[in-house]
C-alpha positions, 0 to 999 in steps of 0.5 A: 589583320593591320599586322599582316598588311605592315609587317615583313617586306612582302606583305600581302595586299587586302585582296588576298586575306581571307576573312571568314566568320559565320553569320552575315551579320557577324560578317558586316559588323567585322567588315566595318570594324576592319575599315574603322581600323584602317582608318584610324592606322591611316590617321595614326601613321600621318601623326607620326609622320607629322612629329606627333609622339602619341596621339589621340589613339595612344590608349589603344593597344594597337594604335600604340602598337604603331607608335612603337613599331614605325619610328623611322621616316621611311617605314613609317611611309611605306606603312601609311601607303600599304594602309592607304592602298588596302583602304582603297582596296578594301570593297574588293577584299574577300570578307564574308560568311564561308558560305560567301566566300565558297561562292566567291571561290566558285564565281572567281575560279569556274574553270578549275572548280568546274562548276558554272559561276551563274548559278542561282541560289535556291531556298534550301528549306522550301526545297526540303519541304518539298522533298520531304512532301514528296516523299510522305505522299509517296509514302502514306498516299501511295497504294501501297501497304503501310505499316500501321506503327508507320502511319501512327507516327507520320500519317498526320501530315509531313510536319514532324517529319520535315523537322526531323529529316531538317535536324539531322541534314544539319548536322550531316548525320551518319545514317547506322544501321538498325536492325532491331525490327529484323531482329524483332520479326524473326523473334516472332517468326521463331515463335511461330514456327516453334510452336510457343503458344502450346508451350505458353498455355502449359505455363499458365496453366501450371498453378504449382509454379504461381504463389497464391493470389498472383495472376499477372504473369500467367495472364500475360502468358496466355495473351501472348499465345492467343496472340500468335494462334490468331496471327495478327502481328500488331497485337503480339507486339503489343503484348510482347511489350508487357511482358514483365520483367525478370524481377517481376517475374521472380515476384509472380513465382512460388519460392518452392515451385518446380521451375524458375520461369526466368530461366527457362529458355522461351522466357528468356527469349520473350524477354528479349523481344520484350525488350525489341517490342518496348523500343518498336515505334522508335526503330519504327520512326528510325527507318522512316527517318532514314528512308526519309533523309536518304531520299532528300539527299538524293533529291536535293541535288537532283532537283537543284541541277535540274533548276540550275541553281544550289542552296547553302549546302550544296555550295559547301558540299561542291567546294569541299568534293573539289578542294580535297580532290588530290587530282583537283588545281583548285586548292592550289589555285584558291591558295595562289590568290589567298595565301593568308586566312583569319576564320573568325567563330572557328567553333561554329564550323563543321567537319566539311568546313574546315577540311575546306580550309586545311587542304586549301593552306596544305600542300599534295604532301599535307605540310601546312603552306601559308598562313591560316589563323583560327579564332574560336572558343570551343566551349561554345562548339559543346552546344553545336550552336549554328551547326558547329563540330567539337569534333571537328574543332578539336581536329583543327586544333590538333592540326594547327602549329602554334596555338595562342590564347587570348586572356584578357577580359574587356567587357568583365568587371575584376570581380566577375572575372575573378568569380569566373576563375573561382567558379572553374578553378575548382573544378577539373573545368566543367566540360566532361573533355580534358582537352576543353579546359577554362582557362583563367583570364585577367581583366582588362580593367576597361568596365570598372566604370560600369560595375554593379552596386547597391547602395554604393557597395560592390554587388556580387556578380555572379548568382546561382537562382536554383529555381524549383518553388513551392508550385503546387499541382491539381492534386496537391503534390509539388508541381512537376510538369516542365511546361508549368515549371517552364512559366513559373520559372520566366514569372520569376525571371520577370518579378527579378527584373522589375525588382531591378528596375525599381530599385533606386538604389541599384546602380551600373558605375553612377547611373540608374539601371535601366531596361537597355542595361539587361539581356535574358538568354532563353532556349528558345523562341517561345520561351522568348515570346513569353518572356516579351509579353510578360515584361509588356504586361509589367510596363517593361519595354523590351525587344527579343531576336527570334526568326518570326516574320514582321508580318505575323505580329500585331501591328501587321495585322492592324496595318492590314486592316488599315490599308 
């Protein structure tokens, strides 16, 4: 950012480059950093200008930078005053989340986006609730017959359905055609019409094809043909899905008898079905979704427009219709205004996001114009955190025309980067995609101070806990429930902690470890509430980042009473 405000005769003011990451507290925090960073420049410029060698700053590598850079009398001048008019400039300086900035573009250029600047932001979760509301009522309440699989699944309420539709309006799902319920219904139909529960009864009555002692296979033939003369569907799919499988069947028959039933062509076909019926509630539960999602997506809009307002993913979808419409001047005009980029967190954006920013730093011909650098770490896109593509990084990637890598390690101890460098280097990287490789990095010596020790001796960094244990079920066998083995496993992660604390003789450079020096990453927020009241139990004070209201704890409740 500091670089591209001092190099080259023509460098851009603070107002024209854009700074974009993901979250808003990300965004506050790089915003703050980006003006201490001005500040201490600006401080740095007057020492030089002063006589000064090397200054207090001489220890960092940009500041030095500075001192390298900016010798001469006039430079240096001109420097300090392009730092002291971005500083003055900088509350105007388009920083922020990409949502914020997609607002900004839109309030900035109303008419060659063609969207009014005024409107409001709506709460997009209560908005899909209450089209996902809608949408169930309509369903289940309405008159109109509902297929009782359909009301097995959602007819409780809308709750799973909600969770659902949200996960997959997140990741901007594409919606595929499933026809395995069709196919099941014209199995069945082709059943009927055929005249198989004749055939069926033949089968199972056929005791030369059965070896002694062995009924199941006939039985379940004979459920099968009662269930397609009695007419009721429900419970031939039922039966269709116990249908046995073709070594069972193999099992069932005689070695010597006249006919191989798993060859025989009606029992291919039941097997077939078979297979359909076993899957029926998740096909089922699939065009519920569908039908569910296509109605949110049509609504959503609809009812945003009626209300004058948009939430977070209709701004994204608005810009990026209008951005990568060829016929459109607002590419071009957002790229007048801001020819310079940095997208911080670049993992975290999707495929809307980028092409936002690819057509605004591409010109009607697709050459690259301007200047766009995309910081991210697509080991961190595999997970899809907050919504992030590794589709659409690996897009971006592919697109750039220089790529750089950072390969130094501030935080790390020396041994626990070389641990790191071990762990990957011997293996092809970890991550089941060539393209996404670790690299080995090099540590910038800055945490040696605060490295791990007992006993004044280096404490390997890096530990494997295999959790299973010896837990033990009702019965006796070894426990093997994922809930329990969940609470087993944060109990052992609590006992390990207060080992640590209690340990005197384990140190961080020269001082005692301390609550404040330890952070658990867990996958979710329950897991995050458990783990709190275990460590508060133990006497540990802790804090954990999780998205429950302040009003639901403990303490709201007493200060409720209390007023």
């Amino acid at each position: 950012y500091l670089r591209l405000l001092l190099e080259g005769d023509d460098s851009p003011t603070a107002e024209k480059i854009i700074v974009a990451t993901f979250t808003e507290a990300a965004a506050r925090e790089l915003r703050e950093r980006l003006r201490a960073r001005l500040a201490d420049a600006e401080h740095e410029l007057q020492r030089i200008r002063g006589g000064a060698v090397h200054g207090a700053g001489a220890s960092d590598s940009v500041l030095k930078w500075l001192v390298d850079e900016f010798t001469g009398e006039c430079e240096t001048k001109q420097a300090l005053r392009r730092v002291q008019l971005a500083r003055m400039d900088f509350d105007r300086a388009p920083i922020g989340t990409i949502h914020a900035l997609c607002q900004r573009f839109l309030q900035d250029f109303p008419l060659d986006s063609g969207i009014a600047a005024s409107q409001a932001n709506l709460d997009e979760d209560a908005l899909l609730r209450e089209c996902v509301e809608d949408f169930w009522r309509r369903r289940y309440l309405a008159d109109a017959a509902t297929d009782p699989a359909e009301s097995e699944l959602f007819a409780g309420g809308p709750e799973k359905l909600l969770h659902d539709v949200r996960a997959l309006l997140a990741q901007d799902a594409r919606i595929l055609a499933a026809d395995g319920l069709e196919e099941l219904a014209r199995g069945v139909e082709s059943l009927r019409a055929g005249k198989s529960a004749r055939r069926l009864r033949e089968l199972a009555g056929n005791r030369e094809l059965y070896a002694p002692r062995k009924s199941l296979l006939s039985k379940r033939l004979l459920r099968i043909a009662d269930a397609l003369d009695s007419g009721g569907d429900s419970d031939l799919y039922d039966t269709l899905a116990e249908m046995p499988d073709a070594e069972m069947i193999d099992e069932q028959q005689r070695t010597d008898a006249p006919l191989r039933l798993r060859g025989d062509a009606l029992i291919q076909h039941l097997q077939h079905l078979q297979a359909l019926a076993r899957k029926r509630k998740v096909l089922v539960r699939g065009r519920v979704l569908v039908a569910a999602s296509e109605f949110c997506r049509e609504e959503i809009p609809r009812r945003a427009e009626q209300r004058q307002g948009q939430t977070y993913s209709l701004l994204i979808r608005n810009v990026h219709e209008r951005v990568c419409d060829a016929r459109s001047a607002f590419a071009q005009a957002l790229f007048a205004a801001y020819p310079f980029a940095l997208v911080d967190e670049f993992q975290d954006t999707d495929k809307q996001q980028f092409e936002i920013f690819d057509a605004i730093y591409r010109d009607a011909r697709r050459t690259p114009r301007g200047w766009l650098a995309m910081i991210g770490d697509p080991k961190q896109a595999i997970y899809g955190f907050r919504g992030g593509d590794i589709a659409a990084y690996l897009d971006a990637r592919e697109s750039a025309t220089m790529r750089r890598a950072m390969d130094t390690n501030f935080r790390s101890t020396q041994v626990l980067v070389d641990a790191l460098n071990a762990l990957y280097g011997a293996s092809d990287g970890g991550f089941g995609d060539a393209r996404i490789v670790y690299q080995p990095m090099r540590c910038g010596g800055r945490a040696e101070d605060a490295a791990l020790r007992r006993k004044s001796d280096p404490v390997a960094p890096l530990h494997f806990h295999l959790f299973r244990g010896m837990a033990l079920g009702k019965k006796g066998e070894l426990e093997n429930t994922l809930t329990r083995l969940d609470e087993l496993a944060l109990d052992d992660c609590v006992e390990r902690i207060v080992e640590l604390l209690n340990d005197s003789t384990t140190t961080l450079g020269n001082n005692r470890v301390v609550p404040q020096d330890i952070a658990v990453l867990v996958p979710n927020n329950r897991h995050v509430v458990s783990l709190r009241q275990s460590l508060a139990a133990r006497g540990v004070p802790c804090v954990g980042n999780g998205r429950d209201s302040v009003f639901d704890g403990e303490t709201a409740e007493e200060l409720e009473l209390f007023l």
